[in-house]
C-alpha positions as CSV (number, residue, x, y, z in Angstrom):
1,X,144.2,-100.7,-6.7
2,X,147.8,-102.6,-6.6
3,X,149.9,-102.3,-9.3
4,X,148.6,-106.0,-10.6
5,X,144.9,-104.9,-9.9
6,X,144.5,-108.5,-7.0
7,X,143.6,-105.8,-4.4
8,X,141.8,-102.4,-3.4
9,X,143.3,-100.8,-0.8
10,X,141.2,-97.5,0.7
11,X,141.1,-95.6,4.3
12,X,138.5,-94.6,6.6
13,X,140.0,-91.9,8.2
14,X,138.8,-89.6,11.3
15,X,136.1,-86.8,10.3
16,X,133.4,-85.8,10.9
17,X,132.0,-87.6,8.5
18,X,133.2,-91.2,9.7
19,X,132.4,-89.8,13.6
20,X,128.3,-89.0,13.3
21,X,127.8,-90.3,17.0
22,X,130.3,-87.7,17.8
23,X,131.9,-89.9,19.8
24,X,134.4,-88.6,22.9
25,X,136.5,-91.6,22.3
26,X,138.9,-90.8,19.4
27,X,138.7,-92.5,16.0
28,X,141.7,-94.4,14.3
29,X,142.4,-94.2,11.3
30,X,142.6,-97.8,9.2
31,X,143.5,-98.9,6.1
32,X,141.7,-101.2,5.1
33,X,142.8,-104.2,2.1
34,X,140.4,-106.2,0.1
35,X,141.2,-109.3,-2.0
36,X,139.7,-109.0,-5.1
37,X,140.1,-113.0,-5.8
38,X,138.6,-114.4,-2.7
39,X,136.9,-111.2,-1.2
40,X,138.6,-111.4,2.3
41,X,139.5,-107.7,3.9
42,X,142.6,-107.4,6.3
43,X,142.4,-104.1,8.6
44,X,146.1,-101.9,9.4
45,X,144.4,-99.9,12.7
46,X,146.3,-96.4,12.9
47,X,148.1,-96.8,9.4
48,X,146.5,-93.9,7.1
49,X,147.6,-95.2,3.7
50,X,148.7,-92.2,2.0
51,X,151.0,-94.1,-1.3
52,X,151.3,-97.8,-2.3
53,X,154.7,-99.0,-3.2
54,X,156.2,-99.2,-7.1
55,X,155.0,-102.8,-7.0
56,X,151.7,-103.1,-5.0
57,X,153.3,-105.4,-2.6
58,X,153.0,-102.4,0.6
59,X,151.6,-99.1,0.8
60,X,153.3,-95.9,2.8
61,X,151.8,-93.9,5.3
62,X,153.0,-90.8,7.8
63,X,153.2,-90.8,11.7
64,X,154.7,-88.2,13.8
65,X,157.7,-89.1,15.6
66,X,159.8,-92.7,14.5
67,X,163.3,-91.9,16.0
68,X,165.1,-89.7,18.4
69,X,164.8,-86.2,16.9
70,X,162.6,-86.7,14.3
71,X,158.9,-85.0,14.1
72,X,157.7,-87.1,11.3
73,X,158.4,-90.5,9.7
74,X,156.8,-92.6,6.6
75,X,156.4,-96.0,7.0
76,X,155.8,-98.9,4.6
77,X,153.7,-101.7,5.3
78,X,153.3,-104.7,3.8
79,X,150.2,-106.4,2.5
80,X,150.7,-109.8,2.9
81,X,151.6,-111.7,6.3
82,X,152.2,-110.1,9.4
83,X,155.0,-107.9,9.1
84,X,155.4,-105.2,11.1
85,X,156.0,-101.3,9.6
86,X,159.4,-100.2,8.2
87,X,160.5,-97.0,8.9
88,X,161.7,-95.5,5.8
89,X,162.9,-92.2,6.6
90,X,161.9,-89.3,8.8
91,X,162.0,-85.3,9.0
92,X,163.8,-83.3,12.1
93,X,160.8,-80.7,11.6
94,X,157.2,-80.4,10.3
95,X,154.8,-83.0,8.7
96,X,155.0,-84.7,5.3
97,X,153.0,-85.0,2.7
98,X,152.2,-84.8,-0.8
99,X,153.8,-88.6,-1.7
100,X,153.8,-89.3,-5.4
101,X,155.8,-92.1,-7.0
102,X,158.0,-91.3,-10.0
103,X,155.9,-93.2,-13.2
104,X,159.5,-94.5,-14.6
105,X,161.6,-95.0,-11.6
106,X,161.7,-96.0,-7.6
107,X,162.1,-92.2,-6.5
108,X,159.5,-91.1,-4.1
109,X,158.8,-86.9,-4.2
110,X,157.2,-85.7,-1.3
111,X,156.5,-82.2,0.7
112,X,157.8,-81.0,3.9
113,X,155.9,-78.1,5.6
114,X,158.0,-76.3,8.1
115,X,155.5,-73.6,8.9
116,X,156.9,-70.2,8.1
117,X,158.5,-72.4,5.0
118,X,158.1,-75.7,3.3
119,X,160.7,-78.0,0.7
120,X,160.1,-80.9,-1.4
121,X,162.0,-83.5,-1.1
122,X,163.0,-87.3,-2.8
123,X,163.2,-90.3,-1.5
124,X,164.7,-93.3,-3.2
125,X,164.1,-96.6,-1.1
126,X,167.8,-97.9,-2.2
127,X,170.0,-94.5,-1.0
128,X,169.9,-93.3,2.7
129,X,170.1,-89.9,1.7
130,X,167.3,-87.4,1.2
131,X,167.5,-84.9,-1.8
132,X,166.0,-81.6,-1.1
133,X,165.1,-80.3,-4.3
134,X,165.4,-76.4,-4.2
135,X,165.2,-75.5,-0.5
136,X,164.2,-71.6,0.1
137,X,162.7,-69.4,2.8
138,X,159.0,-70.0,0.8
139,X,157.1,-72.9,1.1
140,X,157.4,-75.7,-1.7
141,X,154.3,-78.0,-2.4
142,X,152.0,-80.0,-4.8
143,X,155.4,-81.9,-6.6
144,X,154.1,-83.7,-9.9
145,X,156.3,-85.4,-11.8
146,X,156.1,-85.4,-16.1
147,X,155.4,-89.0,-18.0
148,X,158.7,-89.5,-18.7
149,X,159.9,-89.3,-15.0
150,X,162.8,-86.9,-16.2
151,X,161.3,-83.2,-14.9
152,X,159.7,-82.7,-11.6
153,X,157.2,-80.0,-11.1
154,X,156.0,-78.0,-8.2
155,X,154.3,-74.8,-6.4
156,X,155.9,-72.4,-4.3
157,X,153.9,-70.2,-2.3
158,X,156.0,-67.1,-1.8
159,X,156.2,-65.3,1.9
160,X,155.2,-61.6,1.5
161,X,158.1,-59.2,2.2
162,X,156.7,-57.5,5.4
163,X,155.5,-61.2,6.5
164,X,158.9,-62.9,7.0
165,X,158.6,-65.6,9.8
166,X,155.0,-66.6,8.9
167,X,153.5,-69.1,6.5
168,X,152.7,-67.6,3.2
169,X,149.2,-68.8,4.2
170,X,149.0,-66.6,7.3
171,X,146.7,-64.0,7.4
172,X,143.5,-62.3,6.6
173,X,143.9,-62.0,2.6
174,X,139.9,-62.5,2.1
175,X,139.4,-64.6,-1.2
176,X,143.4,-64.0,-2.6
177,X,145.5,-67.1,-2.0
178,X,149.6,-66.0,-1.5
179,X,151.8,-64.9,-4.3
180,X,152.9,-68.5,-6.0
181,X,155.1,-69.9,-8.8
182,X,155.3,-72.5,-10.9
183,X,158.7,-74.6,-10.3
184,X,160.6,-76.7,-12.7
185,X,163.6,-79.4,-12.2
186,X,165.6,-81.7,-14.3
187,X,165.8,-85.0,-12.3
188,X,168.5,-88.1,-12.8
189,X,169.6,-91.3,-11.1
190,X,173.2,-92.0,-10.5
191,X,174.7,-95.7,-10.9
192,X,173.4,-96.3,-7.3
193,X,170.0,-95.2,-8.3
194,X,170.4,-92.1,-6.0
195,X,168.3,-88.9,-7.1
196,X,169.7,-85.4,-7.9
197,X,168.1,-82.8,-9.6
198,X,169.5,-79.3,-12.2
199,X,168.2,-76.8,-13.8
200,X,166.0,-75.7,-11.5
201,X,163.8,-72.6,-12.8
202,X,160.7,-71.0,-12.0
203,X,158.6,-71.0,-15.3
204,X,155.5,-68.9,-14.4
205,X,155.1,-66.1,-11.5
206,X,151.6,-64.8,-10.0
207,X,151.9,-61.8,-7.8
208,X,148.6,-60.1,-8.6
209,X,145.9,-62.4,-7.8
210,X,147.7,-65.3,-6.1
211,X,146.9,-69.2,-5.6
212,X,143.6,-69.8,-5.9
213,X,142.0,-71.1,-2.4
214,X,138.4,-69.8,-2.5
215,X,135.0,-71.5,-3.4
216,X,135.6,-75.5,-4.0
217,X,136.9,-78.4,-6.1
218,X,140.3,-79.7,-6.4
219,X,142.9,-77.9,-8.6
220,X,146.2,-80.1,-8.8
221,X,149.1,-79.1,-10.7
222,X,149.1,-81.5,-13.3
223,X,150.9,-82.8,-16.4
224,X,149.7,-83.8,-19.7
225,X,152.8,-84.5,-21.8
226,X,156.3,-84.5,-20.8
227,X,156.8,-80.7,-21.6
228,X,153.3,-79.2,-20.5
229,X,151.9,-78.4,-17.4
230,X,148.6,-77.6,-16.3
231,X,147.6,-75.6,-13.0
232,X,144.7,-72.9,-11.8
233,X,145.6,-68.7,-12.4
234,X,143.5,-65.4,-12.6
235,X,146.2,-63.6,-13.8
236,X,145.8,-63.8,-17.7
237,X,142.2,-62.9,-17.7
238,X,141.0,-62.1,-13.7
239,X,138.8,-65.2,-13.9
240,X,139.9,-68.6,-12.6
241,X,140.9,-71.0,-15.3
242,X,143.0,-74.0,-16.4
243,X,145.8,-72.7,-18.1
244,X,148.6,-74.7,-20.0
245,X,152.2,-73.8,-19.8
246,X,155.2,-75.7,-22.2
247,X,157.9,-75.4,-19.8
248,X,160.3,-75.6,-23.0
249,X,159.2,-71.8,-23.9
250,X,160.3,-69.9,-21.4
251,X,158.4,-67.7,-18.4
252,X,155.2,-65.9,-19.1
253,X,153.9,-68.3,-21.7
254,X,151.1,-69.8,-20.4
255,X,147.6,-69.6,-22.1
256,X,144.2,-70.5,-20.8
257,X,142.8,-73.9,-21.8
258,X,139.7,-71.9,-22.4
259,X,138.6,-68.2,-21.8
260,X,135.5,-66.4,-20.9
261,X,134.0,-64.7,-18.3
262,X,133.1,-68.0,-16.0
263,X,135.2,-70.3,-14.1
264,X,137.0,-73.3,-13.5
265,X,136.1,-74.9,-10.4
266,X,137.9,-78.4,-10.2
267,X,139.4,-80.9,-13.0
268,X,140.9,-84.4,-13.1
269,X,143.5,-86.2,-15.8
270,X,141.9,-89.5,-16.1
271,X,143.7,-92.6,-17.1
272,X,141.6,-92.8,-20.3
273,X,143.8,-89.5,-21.4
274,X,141.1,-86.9,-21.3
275,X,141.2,-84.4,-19.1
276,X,137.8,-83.2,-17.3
277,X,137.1,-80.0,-16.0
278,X,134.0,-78.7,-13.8
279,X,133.2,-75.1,-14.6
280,X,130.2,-72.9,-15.1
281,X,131.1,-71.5,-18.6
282,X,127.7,-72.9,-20.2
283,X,125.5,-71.5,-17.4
284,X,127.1,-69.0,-14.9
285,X,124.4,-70.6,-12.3
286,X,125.2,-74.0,-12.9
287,X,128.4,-76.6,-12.9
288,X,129.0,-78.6,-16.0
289,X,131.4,-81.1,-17.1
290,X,133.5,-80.7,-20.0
291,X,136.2,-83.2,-21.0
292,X,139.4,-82.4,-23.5
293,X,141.8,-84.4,-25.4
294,X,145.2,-84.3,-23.4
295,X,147.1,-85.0,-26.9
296,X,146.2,-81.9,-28.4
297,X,143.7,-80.4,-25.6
298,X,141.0,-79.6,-28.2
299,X,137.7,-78.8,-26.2
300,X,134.9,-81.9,-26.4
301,X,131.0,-81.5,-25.9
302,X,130.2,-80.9,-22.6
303,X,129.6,-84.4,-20.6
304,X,127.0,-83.3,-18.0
305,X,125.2,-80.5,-16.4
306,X,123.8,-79.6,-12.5
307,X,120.7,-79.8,-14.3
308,X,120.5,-82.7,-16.1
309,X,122.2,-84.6,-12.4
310,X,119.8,-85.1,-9.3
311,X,121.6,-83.6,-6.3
312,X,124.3,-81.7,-8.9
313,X,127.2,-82.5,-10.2
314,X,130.2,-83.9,-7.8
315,X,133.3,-81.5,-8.0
C-alpha cells in the first residue's frame, strides 16, 4: 500500500507459477497499481516493483544495464501520469537488491552482490554519491535498519580461507550455510542530507554451524527496538532458533527467544507489534504459530497449529 493507503501496488512476476502453459514466449514482469477510490488498475510492463518511494507517489525497481559501464540500475517510476522511469543510480558490477527505506529519513540501503563478494550500500535521492557502508572481500547482505533510523544492521557471509575467489555460497556444504556475522553501523545525515556511517562493528560471529539455508520459511534479520536485533543461529543450542541480541552489550550476547530441542522455521514482525514465529516446539511433527510481545518479547499462547488448519499452516 502507498504511504496514504489510496493505492495497492503488487507484481506478477515470471515463475513457474505465473507461466503453467509453459509458454516458449518469455513472460514480463508487471507491476501492476490499483486505485483503491475508484478501482481502476494501471499496468508498468517490464518494471518489477521491488520499493515504493518515502511518499507513495513512485515505486523503484532494478534493471540490468542504464548507462555506459554500468551492470545494474534502479529506477523510479511514477504512479500518476505518464512519466517515463528515472534512473537513479547504477552499479559498475553485479545486481542489486535488498532495497529498504530508512523509517525516519530519505536514505535508501540496498545490497550489491559481486559474486566472490558483496557490499551494502546507501542511497540518498538528494546526494549523487553512493556510500558504501563497510566494503570487504565477504559478501554483505539482508541490511535492516533500527526504528529510530540511527543504526543500520546487516549479514556478512564470510569467504572460507581456502575458498578465496568464490562466493561464500559456493560449494557442496550439505545442510551448513557459510560462516556469517552479524554487522552493526552508526548512520548520520550531513547538512546536505548526504549519508555516512561510524562505528562499524561486528556484534555476533557464527563459525560452527553457519547461516541457516536448509528446510523452508523466511528468516530476516530483523529489529524490534532501536537497540535489539533479531536473526536465525544454531550456535547457542545446535538447534535453529530466533535469538535476540542488544547490540549495546557487546559480542557473544545473544540468547534464544526460546530454547528446546525443536525449531524455528520462519517468523514475521507485524505492524500490530507482535512478532510471530512458525516452529514445531509443541509437536516435533507439526508447524505452529506462536506470537510474542516485541516490547518485552514475553512468549504468547500459541495462535495456530498444522492440525487445527486444512492444507497446514503457511510459513
Amino acid at each position: 500500500f502507498t504511504a496514504d493507503g489510496s493505492a495497492l501496488v503488487f507484481v506478477l512476476g515470471t515463475s513457474a507459477e505465473t507461466n503453467p502453459r509453459h509458454r516458449t514466449t518469455p513472460l514480463v514482469s508487471r507491476t501492476f497499481a490499483v486505485n483503491l477510490a475508484d478501482g481502476s488498475v494501471k499496468s508498468f510492463s517490464g518494471a518489477k516493483a521491488t520499493s515504493l518511494s518515502k511518499d507513495g507517489q513512485s515505486f523503484f525497481f532494478v534493471a540490468a544495464g542504464g548507462s555506459p559501464g554500468a551492470s545494474t540500475s534502479v529506477w523510479r517510476q511514477p504512479l500518476e501520469g505518464e512519466g517515463a522511469p528515472m534512473r537513479s543510480f547504477s552499479v559498475k558490477q553485479g545486481s542489486i537488491g535488498d532495497l529498504v527505506w530508512n523509517p525516519k529519513h530519505d536514505v535508501l540501503s540496498f545490497s550489491n552482490d559481486r559474486g566472490d563478494h558483496g557490499f551494502v550500500g546507501l542511497y540518498s535521492p538528494v546526494s549523487s554519491e553512493l556510500v558504501w557502508v563497510a566494503a570487504s572481500v565477504d559478501t554483505d547482505m539482508q541490511p535492516a535498519w533500527s526504528p529510530d533510523g540511527r543504526s543500520l544492521a546487516w549479514v556478512r557471509a564470510m569467504v572460507p580461507a581456502g575458498n578465496v575467489g568464490y562466493s561464500p555460497f559456493d560449494g557442496n556444504m550439505g545442510n551448513r550455510g557459510p560462516d556469517f556475522a552479524i554487522m552493526v553501523a552508526d548512520m548520520s545525515l550531513d547538512s546536505r542530507g548526504q549519508p555516512s556511517v561510524a562505528n562499524v562493528r561486528e556484534v555476533f560471529r557464527d563459525v560452527k554451524y553457519g547461516m541457516l539455508n536448509f528446510g523452508y520459511g523466511q528468516r530476516p534479520l530483523l529489529w524490534v527496538n532501536s537497540t535489539t536485533v533479531l536473526f536465525g543461529t544454531e550456535a547457542l543450542s545446535s538447534w535453529a532458533h530466533v535469538v535476540m541480541l542488544d547490540v549495546t552489550s557487546g559480542k557473544g550476547q545473544a540468547r534464544e527467544l526460546r530454547s528446546g530441542s525443536c525449531e524455528d522455521i520462519s517468523w514475521l514482525l507485524g505492524e500490530d507489534g507482535w512478532l510471530y514465529v512458525a516452529n514445531n516446539c509443541a509437536d516435533i511433527d507439526e508447524v505452529g504459530v506462536d506470537r510474542f510481545h516485541a516490547g518485552d518479547l514475553s512468549r504468547q499462547e500459541a495462535l495456530l497449529s498444522s492440525s487445527q488448519a486444512q492444507g497446514g499452516v503457511p510459513v
